[in-house]
C-alpha positions in Angstrom: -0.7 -22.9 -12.9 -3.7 -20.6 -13.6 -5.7 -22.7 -10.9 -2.5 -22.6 -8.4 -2.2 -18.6 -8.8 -6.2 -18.1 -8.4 -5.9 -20.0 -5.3 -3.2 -18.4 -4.0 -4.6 -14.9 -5.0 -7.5 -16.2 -2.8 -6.1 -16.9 0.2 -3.7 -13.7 0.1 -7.0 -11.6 -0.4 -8.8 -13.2 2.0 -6.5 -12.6 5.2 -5.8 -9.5 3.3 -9.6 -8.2 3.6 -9.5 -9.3 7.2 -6.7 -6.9 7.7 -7.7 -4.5 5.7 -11.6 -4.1 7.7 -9.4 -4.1 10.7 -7.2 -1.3 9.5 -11.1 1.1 9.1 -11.6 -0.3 12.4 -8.6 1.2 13.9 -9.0 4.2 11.3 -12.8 4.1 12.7 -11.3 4.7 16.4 -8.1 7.3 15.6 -10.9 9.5 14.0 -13.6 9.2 16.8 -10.8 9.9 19.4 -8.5 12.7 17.5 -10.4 13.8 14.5 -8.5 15.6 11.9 -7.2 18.1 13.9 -3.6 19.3 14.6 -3.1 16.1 17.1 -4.3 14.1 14.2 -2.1 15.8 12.2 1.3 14.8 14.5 0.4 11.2 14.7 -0.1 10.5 11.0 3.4 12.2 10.4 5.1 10.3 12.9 3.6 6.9 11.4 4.1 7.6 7.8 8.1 8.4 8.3 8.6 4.9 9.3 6.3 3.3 7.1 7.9 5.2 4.3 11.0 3.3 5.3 9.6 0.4 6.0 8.8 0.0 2.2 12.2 1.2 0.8 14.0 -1.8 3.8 11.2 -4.0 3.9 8.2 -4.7 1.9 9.1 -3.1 -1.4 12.8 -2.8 -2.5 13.9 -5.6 -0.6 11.5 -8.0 -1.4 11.6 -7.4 -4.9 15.0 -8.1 -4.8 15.6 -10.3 -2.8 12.3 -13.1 -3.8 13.9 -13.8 -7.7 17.4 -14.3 -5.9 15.7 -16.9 -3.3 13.5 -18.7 -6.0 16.2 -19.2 -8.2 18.6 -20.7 -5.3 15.4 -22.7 -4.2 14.9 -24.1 -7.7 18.7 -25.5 -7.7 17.1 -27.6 -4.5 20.1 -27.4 -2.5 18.6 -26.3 0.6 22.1 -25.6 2.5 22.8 -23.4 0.3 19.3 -21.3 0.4 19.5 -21.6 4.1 22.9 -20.3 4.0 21.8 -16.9 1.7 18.7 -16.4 3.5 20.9 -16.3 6.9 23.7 -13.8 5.4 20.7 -11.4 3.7 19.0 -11.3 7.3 22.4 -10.9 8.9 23.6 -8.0 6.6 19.9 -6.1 6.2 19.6 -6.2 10.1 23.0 -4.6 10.6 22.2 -1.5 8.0 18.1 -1.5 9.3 19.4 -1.3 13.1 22.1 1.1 12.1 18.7 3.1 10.5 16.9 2.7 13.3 19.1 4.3 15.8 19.8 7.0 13.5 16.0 7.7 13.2 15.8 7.6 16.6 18.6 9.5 17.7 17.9 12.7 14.9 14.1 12.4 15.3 14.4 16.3 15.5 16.5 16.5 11.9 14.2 14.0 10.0 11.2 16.0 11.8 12.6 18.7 9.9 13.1 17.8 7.2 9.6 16.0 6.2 7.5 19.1 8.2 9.5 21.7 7.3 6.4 24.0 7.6 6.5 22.9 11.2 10.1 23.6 11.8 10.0 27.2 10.5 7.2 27.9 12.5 9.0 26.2 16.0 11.9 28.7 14.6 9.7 31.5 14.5 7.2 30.5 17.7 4.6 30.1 15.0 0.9 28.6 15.8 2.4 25.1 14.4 5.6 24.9 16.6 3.8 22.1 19.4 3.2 20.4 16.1 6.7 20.3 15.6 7.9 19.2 19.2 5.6 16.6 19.5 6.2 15.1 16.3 9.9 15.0 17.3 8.8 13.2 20.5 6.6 10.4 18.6 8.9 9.7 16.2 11.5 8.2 18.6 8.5 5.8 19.7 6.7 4.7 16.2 10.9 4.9 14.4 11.4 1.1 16.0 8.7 -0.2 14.2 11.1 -0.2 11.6 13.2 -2.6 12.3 10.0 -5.0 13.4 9.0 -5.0 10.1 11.8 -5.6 8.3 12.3 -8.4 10.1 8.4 -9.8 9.6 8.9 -8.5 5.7 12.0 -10.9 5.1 10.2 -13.5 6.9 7.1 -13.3 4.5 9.2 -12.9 1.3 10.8 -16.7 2.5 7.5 -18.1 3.0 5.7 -16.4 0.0 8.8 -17.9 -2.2 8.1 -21.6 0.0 4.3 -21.0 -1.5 3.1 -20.4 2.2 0.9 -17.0 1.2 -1.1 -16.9 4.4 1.0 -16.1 7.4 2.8 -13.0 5.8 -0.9 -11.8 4.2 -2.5 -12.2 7.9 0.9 -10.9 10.1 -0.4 -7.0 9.6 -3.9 -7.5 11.5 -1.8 -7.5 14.6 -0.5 -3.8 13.9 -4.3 -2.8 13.8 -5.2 -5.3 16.9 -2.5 -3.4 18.4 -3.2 0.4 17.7 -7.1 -0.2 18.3 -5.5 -1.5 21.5 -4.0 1.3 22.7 -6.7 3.6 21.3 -9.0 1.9 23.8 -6.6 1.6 27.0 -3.4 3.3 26.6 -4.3 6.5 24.8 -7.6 7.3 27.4 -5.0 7.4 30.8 -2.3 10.1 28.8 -3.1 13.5 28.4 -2.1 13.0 24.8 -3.4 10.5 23.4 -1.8 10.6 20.3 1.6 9.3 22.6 -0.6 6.0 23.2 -1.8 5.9 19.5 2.1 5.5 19.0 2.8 3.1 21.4 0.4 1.0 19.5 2.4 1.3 16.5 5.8 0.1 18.6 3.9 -2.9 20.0 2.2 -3.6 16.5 5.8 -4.0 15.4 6.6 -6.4 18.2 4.2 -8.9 17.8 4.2 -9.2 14.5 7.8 -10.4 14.1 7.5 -12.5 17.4 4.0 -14.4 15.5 6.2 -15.4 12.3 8.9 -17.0 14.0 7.3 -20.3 14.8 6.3 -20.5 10.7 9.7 -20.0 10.0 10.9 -22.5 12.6 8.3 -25.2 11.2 9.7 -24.4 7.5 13.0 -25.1 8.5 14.3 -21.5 7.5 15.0 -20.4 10.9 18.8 -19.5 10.8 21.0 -17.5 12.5 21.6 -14.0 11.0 25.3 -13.7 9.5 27.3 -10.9 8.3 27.7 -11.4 4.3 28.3 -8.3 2.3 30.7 -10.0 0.2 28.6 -13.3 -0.4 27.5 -13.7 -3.7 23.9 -13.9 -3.2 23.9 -10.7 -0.9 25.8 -8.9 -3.7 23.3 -10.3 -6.5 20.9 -9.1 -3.8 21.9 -5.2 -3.2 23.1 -4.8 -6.8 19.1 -5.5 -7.7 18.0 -3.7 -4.9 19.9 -0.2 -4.5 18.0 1.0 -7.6 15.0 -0.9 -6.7 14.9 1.1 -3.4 14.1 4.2 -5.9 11.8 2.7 -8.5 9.5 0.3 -6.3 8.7 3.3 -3.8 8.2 6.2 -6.3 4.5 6.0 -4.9 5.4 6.4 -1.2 7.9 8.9 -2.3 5.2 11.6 -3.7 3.3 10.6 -0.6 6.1 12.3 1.7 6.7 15.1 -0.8 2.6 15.6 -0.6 3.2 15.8 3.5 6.2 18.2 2.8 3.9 20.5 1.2 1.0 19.8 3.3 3.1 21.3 6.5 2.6 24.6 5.3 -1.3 24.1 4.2 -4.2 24.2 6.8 -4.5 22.3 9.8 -6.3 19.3 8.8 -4.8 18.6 5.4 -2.5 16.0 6.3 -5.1 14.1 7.9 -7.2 14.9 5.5 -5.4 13.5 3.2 -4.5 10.5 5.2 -8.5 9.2 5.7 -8.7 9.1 1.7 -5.9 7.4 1.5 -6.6 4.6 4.2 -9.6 4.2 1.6 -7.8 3.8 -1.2 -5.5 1.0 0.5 -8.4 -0.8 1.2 -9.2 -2.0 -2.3 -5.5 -1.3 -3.2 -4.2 -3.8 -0.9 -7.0 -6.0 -1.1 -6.4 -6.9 -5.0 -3.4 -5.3 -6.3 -0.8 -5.5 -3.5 -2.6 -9.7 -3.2 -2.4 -10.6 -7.1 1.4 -8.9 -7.3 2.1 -10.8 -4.1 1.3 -14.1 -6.0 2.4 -13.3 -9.5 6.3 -12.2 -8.4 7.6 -15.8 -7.2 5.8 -17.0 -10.1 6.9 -14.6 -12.8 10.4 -15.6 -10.9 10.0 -19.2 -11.8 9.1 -18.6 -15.3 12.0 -16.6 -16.0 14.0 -19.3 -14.1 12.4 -21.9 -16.6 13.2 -19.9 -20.0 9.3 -20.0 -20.6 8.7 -16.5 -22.0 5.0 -17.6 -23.7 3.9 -18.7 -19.5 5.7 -15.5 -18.2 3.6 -13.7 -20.5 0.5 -15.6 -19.9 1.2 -14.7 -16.1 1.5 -10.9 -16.8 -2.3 -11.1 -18.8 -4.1 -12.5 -15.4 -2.6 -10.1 -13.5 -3.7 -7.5 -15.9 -7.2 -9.0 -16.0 -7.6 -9.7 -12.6 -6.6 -6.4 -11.7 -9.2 -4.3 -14.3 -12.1 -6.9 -13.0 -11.8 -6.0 -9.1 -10.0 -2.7 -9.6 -12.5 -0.8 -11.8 -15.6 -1.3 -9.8 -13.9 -0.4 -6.6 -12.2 3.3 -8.0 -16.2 4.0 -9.8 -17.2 2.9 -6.2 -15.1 5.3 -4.1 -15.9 8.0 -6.7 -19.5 8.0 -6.8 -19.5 7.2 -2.7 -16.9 9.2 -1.6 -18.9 11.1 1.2 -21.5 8.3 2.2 -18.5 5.7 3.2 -16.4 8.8 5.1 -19.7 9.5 6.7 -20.3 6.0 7.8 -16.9 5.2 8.7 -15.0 8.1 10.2 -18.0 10.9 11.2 -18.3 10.4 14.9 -16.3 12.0 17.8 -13.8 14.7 16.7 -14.9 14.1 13.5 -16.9 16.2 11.9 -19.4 16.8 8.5 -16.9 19.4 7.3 -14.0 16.6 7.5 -16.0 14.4 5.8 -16.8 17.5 2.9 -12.9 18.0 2.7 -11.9 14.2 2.5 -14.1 13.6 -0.1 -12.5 16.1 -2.3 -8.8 14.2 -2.0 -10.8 10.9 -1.8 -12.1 11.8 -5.6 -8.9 12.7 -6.4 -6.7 9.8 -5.2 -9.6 7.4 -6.4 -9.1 8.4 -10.3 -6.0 7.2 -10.2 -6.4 3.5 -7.4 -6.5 1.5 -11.6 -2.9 3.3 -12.2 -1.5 1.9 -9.1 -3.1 -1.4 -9.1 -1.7 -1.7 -12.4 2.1 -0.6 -11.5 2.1 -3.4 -8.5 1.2 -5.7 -11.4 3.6 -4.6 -14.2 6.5 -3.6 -12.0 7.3 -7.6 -11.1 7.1 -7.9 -14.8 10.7 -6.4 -14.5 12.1 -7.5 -11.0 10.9 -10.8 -11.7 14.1 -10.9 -14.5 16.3 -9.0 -11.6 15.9 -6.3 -13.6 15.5 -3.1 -11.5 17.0 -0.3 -13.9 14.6 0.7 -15.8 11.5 0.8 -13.2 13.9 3.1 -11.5 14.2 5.6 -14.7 10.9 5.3 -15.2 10.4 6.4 -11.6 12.3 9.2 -11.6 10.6 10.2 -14.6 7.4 9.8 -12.3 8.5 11.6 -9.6 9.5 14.9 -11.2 6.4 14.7 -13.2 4.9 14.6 -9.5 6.9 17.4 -8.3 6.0 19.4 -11.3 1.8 18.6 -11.2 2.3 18.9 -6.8 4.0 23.1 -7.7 0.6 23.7 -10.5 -1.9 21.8 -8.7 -1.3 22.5 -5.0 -1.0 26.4 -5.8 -5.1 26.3 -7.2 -6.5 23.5 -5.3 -4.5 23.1 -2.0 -4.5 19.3 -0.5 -6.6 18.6 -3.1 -4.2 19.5 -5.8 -1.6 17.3 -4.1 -3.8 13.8 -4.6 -4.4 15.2 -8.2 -0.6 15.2 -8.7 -0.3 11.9 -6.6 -2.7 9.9 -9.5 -1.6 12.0 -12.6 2.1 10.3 -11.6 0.6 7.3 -11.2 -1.0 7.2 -14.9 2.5 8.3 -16.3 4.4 5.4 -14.5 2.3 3.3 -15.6 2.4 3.7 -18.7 6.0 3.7 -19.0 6.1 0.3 -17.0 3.9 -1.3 -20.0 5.5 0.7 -22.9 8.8 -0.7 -21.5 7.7 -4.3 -21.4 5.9 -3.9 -24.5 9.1 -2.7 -26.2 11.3 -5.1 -24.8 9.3 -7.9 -26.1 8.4 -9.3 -23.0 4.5 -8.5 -22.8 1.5 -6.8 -25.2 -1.8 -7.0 -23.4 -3.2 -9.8 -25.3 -6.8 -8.8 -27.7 -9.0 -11.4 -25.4 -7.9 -9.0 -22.6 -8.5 -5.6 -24.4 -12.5 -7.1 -25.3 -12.4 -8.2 -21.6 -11.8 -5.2 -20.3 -14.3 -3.2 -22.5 -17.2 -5.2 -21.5 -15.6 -4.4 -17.7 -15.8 -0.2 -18.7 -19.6 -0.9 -19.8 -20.7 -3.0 -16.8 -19.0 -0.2 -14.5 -20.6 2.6 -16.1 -24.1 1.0 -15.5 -22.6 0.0 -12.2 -22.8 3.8 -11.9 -25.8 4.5 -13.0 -27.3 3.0 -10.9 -25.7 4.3 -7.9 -26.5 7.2 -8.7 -30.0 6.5 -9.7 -30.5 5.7 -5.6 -27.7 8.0 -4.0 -29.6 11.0 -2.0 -27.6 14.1 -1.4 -25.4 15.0 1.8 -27.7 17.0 3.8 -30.2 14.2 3.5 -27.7 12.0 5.1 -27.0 14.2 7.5 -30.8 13.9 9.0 -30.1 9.7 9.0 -29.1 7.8 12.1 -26.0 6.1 12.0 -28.2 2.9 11.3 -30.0 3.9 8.3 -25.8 5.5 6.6 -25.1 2.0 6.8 -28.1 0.4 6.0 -28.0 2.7 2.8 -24.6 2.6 1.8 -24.6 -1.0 2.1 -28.0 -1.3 0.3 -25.8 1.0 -2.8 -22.9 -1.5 -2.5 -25.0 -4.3 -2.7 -27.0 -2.5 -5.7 -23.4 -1.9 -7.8 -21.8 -5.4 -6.9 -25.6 -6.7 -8.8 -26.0 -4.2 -11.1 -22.0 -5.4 -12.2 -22.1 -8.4 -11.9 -25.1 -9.2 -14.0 -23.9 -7.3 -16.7 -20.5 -9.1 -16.9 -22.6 -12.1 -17.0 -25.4 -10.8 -20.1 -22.1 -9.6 -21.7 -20.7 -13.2 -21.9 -18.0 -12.9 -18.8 -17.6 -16.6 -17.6 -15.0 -18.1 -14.9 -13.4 -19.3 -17.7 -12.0 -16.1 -19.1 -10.2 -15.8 -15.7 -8.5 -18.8 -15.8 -7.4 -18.9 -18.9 -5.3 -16.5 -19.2 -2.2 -18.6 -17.5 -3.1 -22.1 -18.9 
């Protein structure tokens, strides 16, 4: 098992990463041809509202729900019958997700409203921000399809991750960055805002990614025709896990949108801002905790299946292990290089050193907390995995006020800034009421071979960060550097932590071993 979930962790980070370095790429372009100004500004709202409900429909409540429901009709290995749910789940969630979609598209205006309120009292007032406001409205009704795409490509992947095919769904989202960098390149150029292109990329990102997964699902024999089945018993074990899972699997993207709320009535700049940390913080986010949950949930699902607690366990404490060994170089890492990897990536075009300066701030911020969330997409399946969606959701709501409360202190003193503060400070409490909850329930303690493993990690990443910081020169000697020598340099410090970590894992007795072992 431990070998079958390393692989499979593999190949899920591997076409991750590849989507992942596209997604700077396209990140790379967006902030040579907007910046972070108020056009920048409009686009990111207009993409996060449907990626917002693309995790509540698609890739987060749904799929928690509906992969333990699927693995245990799979394990009966009456393949009618999973053929027969997976058709009335796809039938039923299209009908509500199109019903959405129109909605979305049809009151742009309201939910414009509502998320950039800031924006909406200044188009009531003829404030400096009501364009903002207008033109969000407008983008929305293009970028709110994308919706229903990926709901679509999300069920798809949830079937094929639960058939143990991890690859298609993991490599499906480079073609929403092939598609944006797209329209960056041709589209956006011929408008006279280019912003309207940027957003046509996201509707044709959409659009090819549910046609590329069809053939998969054709060649897996799960390619069935939608039904209506509200009533079936599968869909109804399905929604009953889901409605609250809707709530606690998305706390996360929920403080995001409350941070864009507030944002609307900060300075121009802070929702972008804020959005160029947090396209770094995916990176690593995505790469290893979104990948390992990805793997351990249909797993998790089968031990639960199988009555074998001491495995389901056993599963929980790799995730746990591989999530402190990749995760705690990579939040030291965005710390400590905060400003060299903005500079390198984003600082060209309309973007300038002073965006870079008030990134890194949020950056810093969001980074203290990238362990917190690694660690909830680990513990969280520890609970869906037993269709038990409850209690995440408490402990989510618990999150979220404690969010809303650290977003009124923090915001007040430190602007954007404040907002990421809140944004990881919720993180830490979920968290820990994720593992306090399993830990009560009997269902997982993080084992004491994992608590001396992850001490030796916390002393290899602190000389990890020594020496960075032995080698790191200041801004305004960057500044002076071509755009060679940043990346020669920053890679050069990347290379020098990766060693620097590495070896001391190694003198402090670290072997391959101690990563497999954990799920024998």
């Amino acid at each position: 098992m431990s070998k079958r979930l390393l692989k499979s962790g593999m190949i899920v980070s591997a076409m991750t990463l590849i989507s992942r370095v596209l997604g700077l790429v396209r990140d790379v372009v967006v902030a040579n041809l907007m910046g972070a100004g108020a056009s920048a500004d409009v686009f990111f709202f207009a993409n996060k509202i449907p990626n917002f409900l693309r995790r509540l429909f698609a890739e987060g409540a749904f799929s928690q729900a509906f992969v333990p429901v699927l693995t245990e009709s799979h394990a009966a290995g009456d393949m009618d019958k999973t053929r027969e749910l997976i058709a009335k789940a796809s039938g039923t969630l299209g009908v509500i997700v199109s019903i959405v979609t129109l909605l979305g598209i049809l009151g742009s205006g309201v939910v414009t409203a509502l998320f950039g309120f800031g924006w909406f009292l200044d188009w009531l007032n003829d404030g400096p921000s009501a364009g903002k406001f207008e033109l969000a409205s407008f983008m929305l009704k293009i970028t709110f399809p994308y919706l229903w795409f990926i709901t679509f490509v999300a069920l798809s992947g949830a079937i094929l991750n639960t058939l143990g095919k991890f690859a298609v769904s993991s490599f499906t989202p480079v073609f929403l960055n092939v598609m944006i960098i797209f329209s960056a390149w041709f589209i956006a150029p011929q408008l006279a805002q280019p912003e309207i292109g940027l957003a046509i990329g996201v509707f044709l990102g959409g659009l090819v990614q549910f046609l590329f997964q069809i053939p998969f699902l054709i060649k897996a024999g799960v390619m069935v025709k939608p039904k209506w089945g509200w009533r079936d018993p599968g869909v109804v074990k399905i929604r009953t896990l889901m409605i609250p899972a809707l709530f606690g699997v998305s706390v996360s993207q929920i403080n995001l949108l409350l941070d864009t709320f507030i944002a609307s009535f900060l300075q121009t700049g802070s929702i972008s801002w804020l959005y160029y940390s947090d396209r770094l913080l995916e990176f690593p986010l995505g790469l290893f905790g979104i990948a390992i949950a990805t793997v351990i949930l249909p797993a998790l699902s089968r031990k639960h299946v199988d009555a074998h607690s001491e495995g389901f366990a056993n599963t929980m404490d790799w995730g746990v292990r591989m999530v402190m060994l990749l995760g705690l170089p990579a939040m030291l890492g965005l710390m400590v290089l905060a400003k060299p990897m903005l500079m390198v990536l984003f600082m060209r075009g309309e973007f300038s050193p002073h965006d870079v300066q008030q990134a890194s701030l949020s950056l810093l911020a969001y980074s203290s907390g990238l362990l917190n969330f690694m660690l909830i997409k680990v513990l969280a399946p520890g609970y869906y995995s037993r269709q038990d969606t409850k209690t995440p959701v408490k402990y989510g709501i618990i999150a979220m006020v404690t969010n809303m409360g650290f977003n009124a202190i923090f915001a007040y003193f430190y602007g954007y800034v404040g907002l990421a503060m809140a944004t990881a400070l919720s993180a830490l409490v979920n968290m820990s009421l994720l593992y306090r909850g399993l830990h009560l329930q009997g269902v997982y303690q993080i084992s004491k071979k994992t608590l001396m493993f992850i001490a030796r990690l916390v002393i290899a990443g602190g000389a990890m960060v020594a020496a960075i910081l032995w080698q790191l020169e200041e801004m305004s000697v960057w500044l002076t550097w071509s755009f060679g020598e940043r990346v020669m340099w920053l890679a050069a410090l990347i290379g020098l932590g990766a060693g620097v970590y590495l070896i001391c894992l190694l003198v402090l007795g670290v072997r391959l071993k101690d990563l497999k072992a954990a799920t024998e």
